[in-house]
N, C-alpha and C positions, 0 to 999 in steps of 0.2 A: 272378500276378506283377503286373497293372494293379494290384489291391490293395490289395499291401504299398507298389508304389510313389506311388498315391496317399496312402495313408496317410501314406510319410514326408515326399512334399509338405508336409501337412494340419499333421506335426509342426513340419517345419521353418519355415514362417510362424509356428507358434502359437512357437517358442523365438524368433526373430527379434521379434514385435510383445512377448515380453515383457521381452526387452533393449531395447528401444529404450521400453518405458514408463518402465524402472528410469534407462536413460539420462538422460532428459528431467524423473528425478525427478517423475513422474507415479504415481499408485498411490491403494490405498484410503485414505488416511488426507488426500488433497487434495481433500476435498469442496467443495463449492462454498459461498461464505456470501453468501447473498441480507440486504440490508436493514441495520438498524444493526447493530452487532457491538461486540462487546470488544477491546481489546487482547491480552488470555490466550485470545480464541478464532481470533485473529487469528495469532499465536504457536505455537496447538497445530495449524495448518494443515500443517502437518511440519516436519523439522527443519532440512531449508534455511532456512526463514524464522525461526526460533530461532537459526541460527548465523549467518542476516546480520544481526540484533539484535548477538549477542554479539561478532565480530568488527569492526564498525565502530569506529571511532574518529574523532569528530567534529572539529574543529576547536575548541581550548577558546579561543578569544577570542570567537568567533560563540556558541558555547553563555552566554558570561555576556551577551552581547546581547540574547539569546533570553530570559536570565534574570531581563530586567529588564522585560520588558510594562510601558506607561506604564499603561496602563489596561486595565479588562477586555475580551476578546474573544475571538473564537469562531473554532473552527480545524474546517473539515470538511472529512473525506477518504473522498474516493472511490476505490477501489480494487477488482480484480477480483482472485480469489482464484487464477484462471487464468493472469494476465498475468504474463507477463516483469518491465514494467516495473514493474509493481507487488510483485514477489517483492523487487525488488532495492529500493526506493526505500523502500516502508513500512513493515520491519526496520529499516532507517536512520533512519526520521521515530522509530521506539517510542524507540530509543536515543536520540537526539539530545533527546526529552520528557523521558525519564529523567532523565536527566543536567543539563539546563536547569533542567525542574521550575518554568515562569514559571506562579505561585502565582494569578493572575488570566487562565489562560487554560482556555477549557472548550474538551474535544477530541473529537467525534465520529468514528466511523468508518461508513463505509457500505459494505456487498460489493453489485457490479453484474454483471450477465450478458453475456456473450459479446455481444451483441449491444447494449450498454448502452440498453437496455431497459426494465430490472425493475433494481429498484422504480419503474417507471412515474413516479409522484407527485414522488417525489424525484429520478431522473436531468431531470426536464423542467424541473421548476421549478430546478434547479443549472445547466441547461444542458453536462450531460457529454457530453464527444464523444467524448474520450480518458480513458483512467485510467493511472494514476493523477492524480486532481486532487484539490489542495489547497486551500481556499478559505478564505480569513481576513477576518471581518466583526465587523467592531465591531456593537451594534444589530442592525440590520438591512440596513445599509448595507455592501456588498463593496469590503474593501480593497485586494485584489488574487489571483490564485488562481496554481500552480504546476502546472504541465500535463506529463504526461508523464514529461519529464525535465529536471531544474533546469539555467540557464544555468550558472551556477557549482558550488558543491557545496549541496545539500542543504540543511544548515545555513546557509550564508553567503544563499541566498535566501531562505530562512522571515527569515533576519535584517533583509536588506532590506526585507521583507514589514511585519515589527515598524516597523520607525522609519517607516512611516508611519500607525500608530498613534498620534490625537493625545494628548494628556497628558490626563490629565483634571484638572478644574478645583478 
């Protein structure tokens, strides 16, 4: 009799821990991505993050703002494949790129660890505390970064981000 009823203990945690993974959208297919990364590997991280791509809708005055970069510069985002914040925010950045498409901007991605930690080289020299962060640098010079989560929307900050991008000569 201890047993069986141990056993049904043993089952009922193990049905409990795997509702609450399915819950939390947790599962094999949300590995973790250390280091640069793609966009389409960023995307294939499961399908939350594919459907908060396809269901945002930007702001189209901010997008042609976006779409106008005075000059060339560099957009890097840090992102953890784990986070909340970054489930929600970096679905929203791919679309908002999409869609803008500003033809002088180069866009890196970086996946960081729970502990933002790793990739060592890169979280220190970015100085990341939180993720997601966005960092927009002409050169080599930081124009300003997006921490977290945007003051306004998404879009309407990266746009701010842009106009202070100088023109080039």
């Amino acid at each position: 009799m201890l047993k069986s009823r141990t056993a049904l203990a043993v089952l009922g945690c193990a049905v409990a821990l795997c509702a609450l993974l399915l819950a939390t959208g947790a599962g094999a297919s949300d590995e973790m991505l250390l280091g640069r990364t793609r966009a389409s590997s960023i995307l294939a991280i499961s399908e939350a993050w594919q459907n908060g791509r396809d269901s945002y809708e930007p702001n189209a005055e901010d997008i042609r703002a976006l779409a106008a970069l005075r000059s060339p510069a560099t957009l890097d985002v840090y992102f953890g494949s784990w986070c909340g914040d970054s489930r929600r925010e970096v679905p929203h950045l791919l679309k908002i790129l999409d869609l803008a498409a500003p033809r002088d901007l180069r866009v890196r991605f970086y996946g960081v660890d729970r502990a933002k930690k790793e990739p060592a080289r890169l979280v220190t020299r970015a100085r990341i505390e939180r993720v997601p962060t966005m960092i927009l640098s002409v050169g080599r010079r930081e124009v300003g970064r997006i921490v977290e989560t945007p003051e306004s929307t998404l879009e309407h900050d990266l746009a701010l981000l842009f106009e202070r991008v100088p023109a080039e000569p």
